[in-house]
TORLO-169652 format. One record per residue (C-alpha): z negated, x, y; residue number from 1. Coordinates in steps of 0.2 Angstrom, whole numbers, plus 5000, padded with zeros to 4 digits. Layout:
<nodes>
<node><z>Z</z><x>X</x><y>Y</y><num>NUM</num></node>
...
</nodes>
This chain:
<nodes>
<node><z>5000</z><x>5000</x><y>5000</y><num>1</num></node>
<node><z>5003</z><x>5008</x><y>5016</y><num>2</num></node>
<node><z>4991</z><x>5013</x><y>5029</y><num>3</num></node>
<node><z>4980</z><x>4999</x><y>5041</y><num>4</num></node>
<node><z>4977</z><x>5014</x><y>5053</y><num>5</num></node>
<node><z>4982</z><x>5030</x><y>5058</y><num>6</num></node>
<node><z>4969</z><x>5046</x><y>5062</y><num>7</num></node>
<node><z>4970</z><x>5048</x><y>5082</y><num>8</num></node>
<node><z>4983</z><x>5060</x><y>5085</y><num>9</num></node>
<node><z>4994</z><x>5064</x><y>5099</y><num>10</num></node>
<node><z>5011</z><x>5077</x><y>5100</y><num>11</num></node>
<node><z>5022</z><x>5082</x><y>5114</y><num>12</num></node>
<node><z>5040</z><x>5075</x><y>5116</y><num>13</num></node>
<node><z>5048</z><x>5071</x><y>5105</y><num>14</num></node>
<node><z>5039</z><x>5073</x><y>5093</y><num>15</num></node>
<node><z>5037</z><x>5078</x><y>5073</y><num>16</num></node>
<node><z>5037</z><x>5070</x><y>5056</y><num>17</num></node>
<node><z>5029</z><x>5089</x><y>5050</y><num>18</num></node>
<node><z>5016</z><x>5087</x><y>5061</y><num>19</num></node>
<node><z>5008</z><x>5068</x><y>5056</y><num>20</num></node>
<node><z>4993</z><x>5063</x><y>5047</y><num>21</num></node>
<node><z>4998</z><x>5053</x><y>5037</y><num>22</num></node>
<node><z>5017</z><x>5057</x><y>5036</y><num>23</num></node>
<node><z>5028</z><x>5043</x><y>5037</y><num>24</num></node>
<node><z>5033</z><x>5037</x><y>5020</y><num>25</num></node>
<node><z>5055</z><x>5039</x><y>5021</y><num>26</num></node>
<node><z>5059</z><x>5033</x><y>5004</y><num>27</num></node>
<node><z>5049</z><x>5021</x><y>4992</y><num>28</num></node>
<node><z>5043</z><x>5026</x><y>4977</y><num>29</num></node>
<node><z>5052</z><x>5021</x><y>4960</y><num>30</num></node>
<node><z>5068</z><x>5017</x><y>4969</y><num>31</num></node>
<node><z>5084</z><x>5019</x><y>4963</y><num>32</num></node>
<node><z>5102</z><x>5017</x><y>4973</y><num>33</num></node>
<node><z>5116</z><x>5005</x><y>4964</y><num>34</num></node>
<node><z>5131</z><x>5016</x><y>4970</y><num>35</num></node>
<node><z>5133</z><x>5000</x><y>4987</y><num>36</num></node>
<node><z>5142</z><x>5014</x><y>4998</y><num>37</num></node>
<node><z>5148</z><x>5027</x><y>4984</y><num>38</num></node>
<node><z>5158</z><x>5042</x><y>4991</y><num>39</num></node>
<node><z>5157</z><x>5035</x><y>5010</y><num>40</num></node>
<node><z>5153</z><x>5045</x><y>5024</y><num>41</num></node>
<node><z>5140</z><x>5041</x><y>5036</y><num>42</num></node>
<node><z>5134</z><x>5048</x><y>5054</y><num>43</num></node>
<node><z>5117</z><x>5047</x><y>5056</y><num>44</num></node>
<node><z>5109</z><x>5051</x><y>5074</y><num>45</num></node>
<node><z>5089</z><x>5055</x><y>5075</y><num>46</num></node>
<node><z>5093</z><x>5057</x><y>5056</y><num>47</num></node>
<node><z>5080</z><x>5073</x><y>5056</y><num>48</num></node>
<node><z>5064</z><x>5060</x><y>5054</y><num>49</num></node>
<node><z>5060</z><x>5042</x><y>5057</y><num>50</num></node>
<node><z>5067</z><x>5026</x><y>5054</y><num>51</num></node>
<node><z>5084</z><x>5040</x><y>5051</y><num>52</num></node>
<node><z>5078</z><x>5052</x><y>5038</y><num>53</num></node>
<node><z>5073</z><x>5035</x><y>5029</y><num>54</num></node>
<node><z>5092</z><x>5030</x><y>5032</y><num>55</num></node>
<node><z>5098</z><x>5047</x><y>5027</y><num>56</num></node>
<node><z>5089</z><x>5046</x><y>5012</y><num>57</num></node>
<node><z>5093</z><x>5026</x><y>5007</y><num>58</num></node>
<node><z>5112</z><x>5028</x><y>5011</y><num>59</num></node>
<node><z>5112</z><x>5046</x><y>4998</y><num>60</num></node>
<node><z>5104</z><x>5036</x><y>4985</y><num>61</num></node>
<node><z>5118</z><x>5024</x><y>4986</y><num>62</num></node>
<node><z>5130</z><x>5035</x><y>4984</y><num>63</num></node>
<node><z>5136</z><x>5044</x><y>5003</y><num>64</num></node>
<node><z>5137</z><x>5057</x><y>5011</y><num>65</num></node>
<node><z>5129</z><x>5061</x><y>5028</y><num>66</num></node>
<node><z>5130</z><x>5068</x><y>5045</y><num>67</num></node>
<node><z>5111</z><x>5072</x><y>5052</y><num>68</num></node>
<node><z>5112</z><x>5073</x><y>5074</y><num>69</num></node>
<node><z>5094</z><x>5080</x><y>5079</y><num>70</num></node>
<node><z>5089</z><x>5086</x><y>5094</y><num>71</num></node>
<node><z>5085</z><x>5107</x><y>5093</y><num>72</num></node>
<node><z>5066</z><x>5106</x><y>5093</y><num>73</num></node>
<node><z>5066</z><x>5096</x><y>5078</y><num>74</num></node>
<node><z>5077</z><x>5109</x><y>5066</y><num>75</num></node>
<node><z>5065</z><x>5109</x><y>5054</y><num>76</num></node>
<node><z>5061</z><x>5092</x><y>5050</y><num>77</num></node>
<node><z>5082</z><x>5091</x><y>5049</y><num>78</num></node>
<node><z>5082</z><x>5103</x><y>5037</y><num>79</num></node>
<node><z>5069</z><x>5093</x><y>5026</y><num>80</num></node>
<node><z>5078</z><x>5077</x><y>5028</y><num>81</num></node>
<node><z>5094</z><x>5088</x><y>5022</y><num>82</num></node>
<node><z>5086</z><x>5096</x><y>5006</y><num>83</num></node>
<node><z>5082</z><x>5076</x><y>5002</y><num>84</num></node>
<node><z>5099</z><x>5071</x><y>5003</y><num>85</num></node>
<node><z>5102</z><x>5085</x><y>4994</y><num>86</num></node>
<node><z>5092</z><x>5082</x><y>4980</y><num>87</num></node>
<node><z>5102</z><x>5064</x><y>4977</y><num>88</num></node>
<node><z>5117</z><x>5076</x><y>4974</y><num>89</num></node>
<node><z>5126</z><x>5070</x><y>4990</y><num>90</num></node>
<node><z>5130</z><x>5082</x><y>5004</y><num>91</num></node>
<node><z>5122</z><x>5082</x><y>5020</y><num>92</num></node>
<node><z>5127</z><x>5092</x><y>5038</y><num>93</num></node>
<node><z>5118</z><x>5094</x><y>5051</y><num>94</num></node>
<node><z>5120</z><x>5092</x><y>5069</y><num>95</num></node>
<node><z>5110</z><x>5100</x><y>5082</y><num>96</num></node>
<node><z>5113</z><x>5094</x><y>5101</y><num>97</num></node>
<node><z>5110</z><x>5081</x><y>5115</y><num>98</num></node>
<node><z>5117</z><x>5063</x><y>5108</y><num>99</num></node>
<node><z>5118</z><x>5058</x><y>5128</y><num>100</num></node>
<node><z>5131</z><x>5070</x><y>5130</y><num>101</num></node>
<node><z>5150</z><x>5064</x><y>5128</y><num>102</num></node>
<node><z>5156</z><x>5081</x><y>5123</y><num>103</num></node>
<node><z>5144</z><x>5082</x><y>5110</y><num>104</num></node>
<node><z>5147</z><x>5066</x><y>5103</y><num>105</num></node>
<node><z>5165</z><x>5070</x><y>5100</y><num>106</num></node>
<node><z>5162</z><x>5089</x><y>5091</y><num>107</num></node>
<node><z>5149</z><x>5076</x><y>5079</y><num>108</num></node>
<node><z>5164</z><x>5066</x><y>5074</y><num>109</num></node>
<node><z>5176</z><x>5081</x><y>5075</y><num>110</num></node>
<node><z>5166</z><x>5092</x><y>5062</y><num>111</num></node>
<node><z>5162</z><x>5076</x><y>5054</y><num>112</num></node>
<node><z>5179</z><x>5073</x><y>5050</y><num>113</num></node>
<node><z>5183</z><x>5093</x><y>5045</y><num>114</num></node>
<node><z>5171</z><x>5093</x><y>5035</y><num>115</num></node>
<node><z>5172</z><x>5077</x><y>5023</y><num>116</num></node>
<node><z>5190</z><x>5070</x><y>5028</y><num>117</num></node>
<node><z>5184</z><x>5053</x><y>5032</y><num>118</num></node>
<node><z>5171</z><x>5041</x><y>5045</y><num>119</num></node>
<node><z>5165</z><x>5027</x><y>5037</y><num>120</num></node>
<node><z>5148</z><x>5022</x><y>5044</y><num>121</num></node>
<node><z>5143</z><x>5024</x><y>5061</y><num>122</num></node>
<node><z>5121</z><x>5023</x><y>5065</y><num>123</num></node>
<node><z>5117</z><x>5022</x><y>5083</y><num>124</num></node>
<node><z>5098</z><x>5026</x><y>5080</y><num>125</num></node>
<node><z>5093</z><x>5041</x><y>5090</y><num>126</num></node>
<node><z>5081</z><x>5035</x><y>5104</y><num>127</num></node>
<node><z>5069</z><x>5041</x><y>5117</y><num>128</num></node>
<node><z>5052</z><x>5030</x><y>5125</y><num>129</num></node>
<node><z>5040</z><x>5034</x><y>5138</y><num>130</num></node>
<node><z>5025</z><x>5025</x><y>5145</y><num>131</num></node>
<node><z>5023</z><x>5021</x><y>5162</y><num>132</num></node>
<node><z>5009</z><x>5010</x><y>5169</y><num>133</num></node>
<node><z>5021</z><x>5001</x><y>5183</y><num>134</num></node>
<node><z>5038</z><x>5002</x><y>5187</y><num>135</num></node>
<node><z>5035</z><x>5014</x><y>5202</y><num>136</num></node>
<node><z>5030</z><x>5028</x><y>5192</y><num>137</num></node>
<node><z>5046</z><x>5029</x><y>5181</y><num>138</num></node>
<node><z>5056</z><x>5043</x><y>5189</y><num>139</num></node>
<node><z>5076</z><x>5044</x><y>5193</y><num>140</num></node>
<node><z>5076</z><x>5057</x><y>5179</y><num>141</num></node>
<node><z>5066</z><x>5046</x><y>5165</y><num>142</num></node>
<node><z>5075</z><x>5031</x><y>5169</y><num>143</num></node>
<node><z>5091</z><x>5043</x><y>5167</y><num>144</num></node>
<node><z>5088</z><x>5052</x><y>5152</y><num>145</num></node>
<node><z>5082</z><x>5036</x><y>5144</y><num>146</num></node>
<node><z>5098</z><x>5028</x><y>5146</y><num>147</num></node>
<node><z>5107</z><x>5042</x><y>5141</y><num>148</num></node>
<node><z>5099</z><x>5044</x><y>5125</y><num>149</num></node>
<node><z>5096</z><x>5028</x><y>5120</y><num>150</num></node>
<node><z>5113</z><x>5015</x><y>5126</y><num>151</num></node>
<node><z>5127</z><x>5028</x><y>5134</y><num>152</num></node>
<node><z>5126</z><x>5040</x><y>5118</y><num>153</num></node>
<node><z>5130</z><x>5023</x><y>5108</y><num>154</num></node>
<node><z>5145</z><x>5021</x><y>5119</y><num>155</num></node>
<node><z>5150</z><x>5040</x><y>5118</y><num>156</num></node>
<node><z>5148</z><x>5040</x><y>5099</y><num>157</num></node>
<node><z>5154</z><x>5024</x><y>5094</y><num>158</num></node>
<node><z>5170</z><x>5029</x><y>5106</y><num>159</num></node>
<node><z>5173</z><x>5046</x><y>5099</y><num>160</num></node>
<node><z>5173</z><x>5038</x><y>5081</y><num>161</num></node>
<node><z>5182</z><x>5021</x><y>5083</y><num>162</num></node>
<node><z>5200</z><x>5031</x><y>5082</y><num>163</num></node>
<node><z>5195</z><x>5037</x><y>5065</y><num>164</num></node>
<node><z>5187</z><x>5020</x><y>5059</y><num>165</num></node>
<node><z>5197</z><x>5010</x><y>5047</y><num>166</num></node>
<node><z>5196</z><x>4992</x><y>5039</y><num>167</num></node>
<node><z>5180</z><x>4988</x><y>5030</y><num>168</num></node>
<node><z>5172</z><x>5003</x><y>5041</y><num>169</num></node>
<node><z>5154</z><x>4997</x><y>5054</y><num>170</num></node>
<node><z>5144</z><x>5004</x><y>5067</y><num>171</num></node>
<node><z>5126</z><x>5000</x><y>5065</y><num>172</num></node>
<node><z>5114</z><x>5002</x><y>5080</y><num>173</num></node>
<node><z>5094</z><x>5001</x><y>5079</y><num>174</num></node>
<node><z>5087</z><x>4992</x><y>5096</y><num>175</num></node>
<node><z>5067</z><x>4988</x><y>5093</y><num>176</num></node>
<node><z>5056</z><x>4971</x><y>5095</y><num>177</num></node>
<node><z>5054</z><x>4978</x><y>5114</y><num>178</num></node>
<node><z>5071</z><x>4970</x><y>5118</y><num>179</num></node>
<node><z>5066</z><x>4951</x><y>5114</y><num>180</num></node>
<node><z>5048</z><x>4953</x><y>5117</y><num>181</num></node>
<node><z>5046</z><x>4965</x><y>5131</y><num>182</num></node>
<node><z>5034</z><x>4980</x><y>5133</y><num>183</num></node>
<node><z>5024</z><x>4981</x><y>5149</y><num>184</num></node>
<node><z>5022</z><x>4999</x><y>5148</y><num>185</num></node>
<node><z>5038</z><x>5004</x><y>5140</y><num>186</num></node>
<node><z>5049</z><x>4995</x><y>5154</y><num>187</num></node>
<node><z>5064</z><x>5007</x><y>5153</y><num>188</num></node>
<node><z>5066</z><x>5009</x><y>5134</y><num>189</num></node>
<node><z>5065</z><x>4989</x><y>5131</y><num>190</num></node>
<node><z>5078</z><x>4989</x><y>5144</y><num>191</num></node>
<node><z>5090</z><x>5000</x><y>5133</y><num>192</num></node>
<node><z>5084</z><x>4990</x><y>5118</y><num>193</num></node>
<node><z>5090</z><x>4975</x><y>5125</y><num>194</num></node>
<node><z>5107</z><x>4983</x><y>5131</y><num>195</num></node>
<node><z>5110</z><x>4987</x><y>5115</y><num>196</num></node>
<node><z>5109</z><x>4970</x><y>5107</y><num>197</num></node>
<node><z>5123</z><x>4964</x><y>5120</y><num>198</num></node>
<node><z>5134</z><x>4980</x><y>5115</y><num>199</num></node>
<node><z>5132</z><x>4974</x><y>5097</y><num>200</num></node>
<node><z>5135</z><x>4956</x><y>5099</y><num>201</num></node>
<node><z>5151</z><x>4962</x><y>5112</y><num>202</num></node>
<node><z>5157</z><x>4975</x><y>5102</y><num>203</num></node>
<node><z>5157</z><x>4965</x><y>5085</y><num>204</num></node>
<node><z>5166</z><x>4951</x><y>5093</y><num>205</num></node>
<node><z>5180</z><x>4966</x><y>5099</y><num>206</num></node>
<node><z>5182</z><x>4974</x><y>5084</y><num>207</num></node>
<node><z>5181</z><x>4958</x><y>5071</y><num>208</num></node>
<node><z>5200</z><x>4960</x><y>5073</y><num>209</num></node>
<node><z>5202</z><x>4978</x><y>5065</y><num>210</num></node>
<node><z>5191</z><x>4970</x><y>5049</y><num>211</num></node>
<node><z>5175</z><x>4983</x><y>5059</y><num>212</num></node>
<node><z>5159</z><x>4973</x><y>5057</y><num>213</num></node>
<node><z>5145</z><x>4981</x><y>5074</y><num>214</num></node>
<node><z>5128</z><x>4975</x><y>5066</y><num>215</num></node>
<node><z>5110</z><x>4981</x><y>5073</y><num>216</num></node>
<node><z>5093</z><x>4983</x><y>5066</y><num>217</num></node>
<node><z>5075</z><x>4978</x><y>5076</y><num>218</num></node>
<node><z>5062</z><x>4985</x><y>5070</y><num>219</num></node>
<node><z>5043</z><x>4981</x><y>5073</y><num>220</num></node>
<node><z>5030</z><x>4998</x><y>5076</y><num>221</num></node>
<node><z>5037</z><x>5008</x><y>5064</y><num>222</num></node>
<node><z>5024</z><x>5024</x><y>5059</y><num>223</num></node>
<node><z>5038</z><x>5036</x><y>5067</y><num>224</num></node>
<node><z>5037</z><x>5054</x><y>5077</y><num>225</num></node>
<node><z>5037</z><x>5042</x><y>5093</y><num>226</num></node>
<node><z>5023</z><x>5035</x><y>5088</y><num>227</num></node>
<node><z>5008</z><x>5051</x><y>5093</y><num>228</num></node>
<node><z>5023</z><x>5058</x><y>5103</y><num>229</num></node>
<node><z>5021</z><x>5041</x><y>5115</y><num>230</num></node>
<node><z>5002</z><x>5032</x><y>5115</y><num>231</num></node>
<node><z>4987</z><x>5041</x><y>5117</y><num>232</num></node>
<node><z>4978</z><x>5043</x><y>5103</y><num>233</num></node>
<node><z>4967</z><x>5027</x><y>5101</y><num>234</num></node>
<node><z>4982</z><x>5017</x><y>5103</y><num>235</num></node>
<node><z>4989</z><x>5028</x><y>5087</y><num>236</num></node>
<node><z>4974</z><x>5023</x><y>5079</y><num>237</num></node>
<node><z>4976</z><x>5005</x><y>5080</y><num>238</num></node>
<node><z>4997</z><x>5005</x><y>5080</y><num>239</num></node>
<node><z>5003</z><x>4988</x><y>5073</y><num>240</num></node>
<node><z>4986</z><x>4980</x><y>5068</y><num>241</num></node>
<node><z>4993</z><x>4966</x><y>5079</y><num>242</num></node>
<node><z>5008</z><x>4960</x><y>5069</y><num>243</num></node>
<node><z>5005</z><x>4948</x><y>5057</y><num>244</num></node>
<node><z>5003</z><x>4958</x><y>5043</y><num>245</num></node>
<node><z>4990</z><x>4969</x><y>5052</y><num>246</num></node>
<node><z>5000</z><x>4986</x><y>5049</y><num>247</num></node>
<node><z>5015</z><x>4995</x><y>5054</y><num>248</num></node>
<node><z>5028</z><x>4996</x><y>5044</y><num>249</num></node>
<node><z>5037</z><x>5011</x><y>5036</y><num>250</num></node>
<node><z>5052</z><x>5020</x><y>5038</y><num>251</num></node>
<node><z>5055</z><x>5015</x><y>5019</y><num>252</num></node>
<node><z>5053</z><x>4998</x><y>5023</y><num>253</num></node>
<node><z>5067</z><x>4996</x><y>5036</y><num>254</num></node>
<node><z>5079</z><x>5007</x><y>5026</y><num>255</num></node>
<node><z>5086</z><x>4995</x><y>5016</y><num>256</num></node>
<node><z>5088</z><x>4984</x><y>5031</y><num>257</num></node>
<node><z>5104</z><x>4998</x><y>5036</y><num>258</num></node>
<node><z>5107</z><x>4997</x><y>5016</y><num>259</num></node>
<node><z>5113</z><x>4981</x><y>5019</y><num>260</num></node>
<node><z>5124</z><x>4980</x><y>5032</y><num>261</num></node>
<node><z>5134</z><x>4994</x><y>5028</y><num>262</num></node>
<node><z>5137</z><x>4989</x><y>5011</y><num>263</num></node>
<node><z>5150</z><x>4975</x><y>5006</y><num>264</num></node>
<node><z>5133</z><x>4963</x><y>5001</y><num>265</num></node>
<node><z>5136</z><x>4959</x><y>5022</y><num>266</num></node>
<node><z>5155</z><x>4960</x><y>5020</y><num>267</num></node>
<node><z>5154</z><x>4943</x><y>5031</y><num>268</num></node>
<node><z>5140</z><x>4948</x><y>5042</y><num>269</num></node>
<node><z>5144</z><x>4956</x><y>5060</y><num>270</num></node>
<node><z>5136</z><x>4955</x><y>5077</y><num>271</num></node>
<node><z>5119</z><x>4950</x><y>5069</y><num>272</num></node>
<node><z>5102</z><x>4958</x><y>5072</y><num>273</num></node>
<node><z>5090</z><x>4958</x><y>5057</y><num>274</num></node>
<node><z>5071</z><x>4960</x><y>5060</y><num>275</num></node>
<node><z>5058</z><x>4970</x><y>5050</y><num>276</num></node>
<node><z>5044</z><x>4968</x><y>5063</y><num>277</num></node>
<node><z>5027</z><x>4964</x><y>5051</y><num>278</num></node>
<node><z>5031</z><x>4946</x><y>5054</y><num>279</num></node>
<node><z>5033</z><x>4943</x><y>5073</y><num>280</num></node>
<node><z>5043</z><x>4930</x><y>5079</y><num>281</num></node>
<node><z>5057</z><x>4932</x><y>5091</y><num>282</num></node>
<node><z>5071</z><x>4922</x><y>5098</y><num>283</num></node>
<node><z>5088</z><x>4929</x><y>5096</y><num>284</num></node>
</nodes>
């Protein structure tokens, strides 16, 4: 059963899976894939820990192949979530850079391509939060890089890949509960989270032409490297005992939420966003 509550702990951005107490739990024991995305290729950003290792992992037991976009400070727990992908005899490569940059974003899909031959799955989950009591304390340069990370690098991907993206191909971008039921003191991040709901829906309805299903996943507090990286530590220490379920919830557990739509089990599912939130209730 997974944890109620967390030891208080805190870390500096942006944070790493190496370094929590108790480390996230990325895969769930006993499971075994069923082959849903054999030999497909997938890119994968803030694939190094999280709610992406979890996804890295999931999609290599089905059968794919993966590309891992980490930031540089967080090399080593990349190169943890590559040896498990790895160890489901799939392949993994690792991309170190800024995800807000468009240049980047196209060498990602270029050595993507180089090395594999082929895009099939696009995940938009990298993402950065900071807390601010009021609005007046968020900076020109938070509210920036906040953006950048966690909305324009969803453009600039999803761009750079949508030329190498064929029939029966999808994009798949993580938002979080934030963007239906708001956050007080994460003003900026809910913001982005919301955008990228309306760039799914948008984007699915643009692409249902070219047979490309754009789905999006909305997690709940999720035990994640964001987590001590964001809150002081007695808010760590009592993260998610307000859901109904009076945890948070694991990386494992909203794996298989990506499993799903980027199998052909959601071959008639696009511009929908599913919900593994601990039982909150949302309109949307």
């Amino acid at each position: 059963m997974p944890e109620k509550s967390f030891p208080p702990q805190q870390q500096s951005q942006p944070g790493l899976e190496s370094q929590m107490t108790p480390r996230p739990q990325a895969e769930k024991p006993g499971h075994r894939g069923s082959g849903k995305l054999q030999d497909r290729v997938a890119i994968i950003t803030g694939g190094d820990s999280g709610i992406g290792r979890a996804v890295a992992i999931a999609f290599a037991k089905e059968g794919a192949d993966v590309v891992i976009c980490h930031v540089d400070k967080e090399r080593d727990d990349a190169r943890e979530t590559e040896k498990l992908v790895r160890n489901e005899g799939r392949r993994a490569l690792l991309q170190a850079g800024d995800i807000g940059r468009s240049d980047f974003c196209r060498e990602v899909v270029g050595a993507t391509l180089r090395e594999f031959g082929r895009l099939d799955i696009v995940v938009n989950n990298a993402a950065e939060q900071h807390v601010a009591e009021n609005l007046t304390d968020i900076t020109d340069e938070q509210l920036e890089r906040t953006f950048r990370t966690n909305i324009f690098a969803q453009f600039y991907l999803t761009r750079a890949a949508l030329p190498h993206l064929k029939k029966g191909a999808c994009i798949l971008n993580t938002t979080s509960v934030t963007a239906y039921a708001g956050s007080p003191k994460l003003l900026d991040y809910s913001s982005t989270k919301g955008a990228i709901v309306a760039f799914t829906r948008s984007l699915s309805i643009n692409l249902a032409p070219q047979g490309i299903r754009v789905n999006a996943v909305a997690p709940g507090p999720i035990w994640t490297p964001l987590i001590p990286a964001t809150f002081p530590e007695e808010k760590v220490e009592t993260f998610g005992k307000d859901t109904p379920l009076g945890r948070a919830g694991q990386p494992s557990e909203v794996a298989g939420c990506f499993v799903f739509l980027a199998s052909d089990d959601a071959s008639y599912v696009t511009g929908q966003v599913l919900h593994p939130n601990g039982g909150r209730i949302v309109n949307g």
